[in-house]
N, C-alpha and C positions, 0 to 999 in steps of 0.2 A: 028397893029397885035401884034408887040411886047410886046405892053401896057397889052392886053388882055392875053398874056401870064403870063408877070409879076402878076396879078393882081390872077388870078388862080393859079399859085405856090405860092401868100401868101395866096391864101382861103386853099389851102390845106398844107397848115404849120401849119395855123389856125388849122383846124381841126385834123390834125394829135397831136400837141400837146392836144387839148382838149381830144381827145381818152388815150393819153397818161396819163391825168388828171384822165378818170376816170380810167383808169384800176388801175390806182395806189392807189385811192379811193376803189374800190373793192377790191383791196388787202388788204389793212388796215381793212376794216373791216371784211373781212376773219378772219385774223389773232388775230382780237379782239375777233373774236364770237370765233374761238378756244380757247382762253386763256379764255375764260370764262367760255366755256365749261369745260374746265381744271380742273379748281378753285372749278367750280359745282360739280366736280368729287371729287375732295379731301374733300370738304366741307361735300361730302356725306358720304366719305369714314370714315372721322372721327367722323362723327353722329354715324354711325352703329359699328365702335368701339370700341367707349363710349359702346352705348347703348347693345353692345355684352358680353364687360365685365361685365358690371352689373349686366345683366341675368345670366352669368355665372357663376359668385359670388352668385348670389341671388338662383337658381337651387342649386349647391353645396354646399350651407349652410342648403337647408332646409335639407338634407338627415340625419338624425339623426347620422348614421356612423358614416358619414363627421366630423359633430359638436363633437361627443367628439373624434374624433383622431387628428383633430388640438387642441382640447383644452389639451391631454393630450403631444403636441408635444413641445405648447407651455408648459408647466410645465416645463419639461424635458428641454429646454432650460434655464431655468429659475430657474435651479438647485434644480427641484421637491417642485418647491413652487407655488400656485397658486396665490398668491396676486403679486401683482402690475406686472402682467402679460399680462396685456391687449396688447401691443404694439407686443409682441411676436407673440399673438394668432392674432391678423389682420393681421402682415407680413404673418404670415403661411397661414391666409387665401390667401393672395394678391400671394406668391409662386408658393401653388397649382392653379393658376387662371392664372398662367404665367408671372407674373410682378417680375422680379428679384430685390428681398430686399435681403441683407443682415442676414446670422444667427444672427450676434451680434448690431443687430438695437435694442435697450431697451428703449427707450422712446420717450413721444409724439412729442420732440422737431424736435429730428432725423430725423422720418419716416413723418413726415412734409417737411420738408426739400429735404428727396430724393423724395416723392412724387412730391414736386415742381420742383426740375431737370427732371423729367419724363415729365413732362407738365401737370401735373393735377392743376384744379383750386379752388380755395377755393369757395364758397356758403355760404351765411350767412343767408337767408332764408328757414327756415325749413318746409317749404310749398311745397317746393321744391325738395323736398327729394323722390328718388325712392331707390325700391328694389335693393340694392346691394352696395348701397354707402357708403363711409367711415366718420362717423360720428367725432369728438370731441366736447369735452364739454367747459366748464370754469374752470378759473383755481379756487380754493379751496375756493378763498375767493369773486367766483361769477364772476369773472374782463371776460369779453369777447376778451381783449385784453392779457390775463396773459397765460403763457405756461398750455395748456389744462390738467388736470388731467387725462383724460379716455378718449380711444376708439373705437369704435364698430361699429357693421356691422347692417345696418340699415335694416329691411325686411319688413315693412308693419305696417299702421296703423293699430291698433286695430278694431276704429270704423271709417268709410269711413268720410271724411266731417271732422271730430275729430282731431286737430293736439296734443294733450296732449300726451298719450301712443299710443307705439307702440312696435311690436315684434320685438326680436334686437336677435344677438347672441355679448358673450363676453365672458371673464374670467372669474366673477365674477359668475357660478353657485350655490358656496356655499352659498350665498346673497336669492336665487333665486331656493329654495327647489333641489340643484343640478342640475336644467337647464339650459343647454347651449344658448338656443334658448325659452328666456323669455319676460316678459313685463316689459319694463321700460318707466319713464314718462322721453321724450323728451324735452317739453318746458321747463318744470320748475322744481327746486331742489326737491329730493324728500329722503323717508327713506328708507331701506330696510333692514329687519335682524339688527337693530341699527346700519346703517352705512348710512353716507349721500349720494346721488346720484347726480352729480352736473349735470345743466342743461346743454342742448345746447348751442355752440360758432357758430360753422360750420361744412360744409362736404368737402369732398375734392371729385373729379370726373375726368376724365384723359380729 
């Protein structure tokens, strides 16, 4: 009798631990489909983000206002000179867009740089390119690697399918019959007003 006793308090030691096994299994994997559930949240979160900004930027550039009160904001920074202006007129767009730059941000090197403390990432596919993104080009003597000459705010191919020109806003109106929100050729170096337009390097995206 005693045998049978022993013998039943190890079946249910047995079984108690294995209960034990799974509940502690089911907890893990609780805790995993949370944290993943999590992850999918944040992942979401900074899709719609991204992709808020953009619209945001891209809505508030088409409004003609818009386009010349940052371009004349950027001047006005730029001690009422319109050339080499371009860096001005993006921060100002990226300001009114709520991304805190700097007044005295002047060039491409810069606003690189704090864009990348922000956590934006660079794109070197211009395929790739949506409405509202911050464009740079090459530097002067073409280098994809050399500090970008110019850059601008990317809105839209021209022709769907097309990646050559596309509708951009930037400084350079005088270039551009006084348009702020003109056509420039994207992929490759181009002329405008006898002045050269250099091509695309990359965009940057937060």
């Amino acid at each position: 009798m005693r045998e049978i006793k022993v013998v039943r308090k190890a079946k249910l030691a047995r079984r108690a631990k294995a209960v034990r096994k799974i509940k502690l299994l089911l907890t893990t994997l609780i805790v995993v489909f949370i944290a993943f559930l999590s992850l999918e949240k944040m992942l979401m979160s900074k899709i719609s983000e991204e992709t808020n900004l953009r619209e945001q930027i891209y809505s508030y550039m088409q409004v003609e206002k818009n386009q010349k009160t940052v371009f004349n904001s950027a001047i006005a920074l730029n001690n009422g000179d319109s050339a080499n202006t371009c860096v001005y007129f993006v921060a100002e767009v990226l300001r009114r867009n709520n991304v805190r730059i700097s007044e005295d941000t002047c060039n491409t090197a810069q606003l690189i740089e704090i864009l990348k403390e922000k956590g934006w990432k660079k794109d070197n596919n211009y395929k790739n390119l949506k409405p509202g993104d911050i464009v740079f080009t090459t530097d002067g003597m073409g280098n994809k690697n050399g500090v970008p000459t110019h850059t601008y705010v990317f809105m839209d191919w021209v022709e769907e399918g097309s990646y050559d020109y596309a509708y951009i806003c930037d400084n350079q109106a005088k270039d551009y019959d006084n348009k702020v929100y003109h056509i420039r050729n994207v992929k490759s170096p181009d002329n405008a007003n006898g002045f050269t337009k250099d091509a695309f390097s990359f965009f940057m995206k937060p």
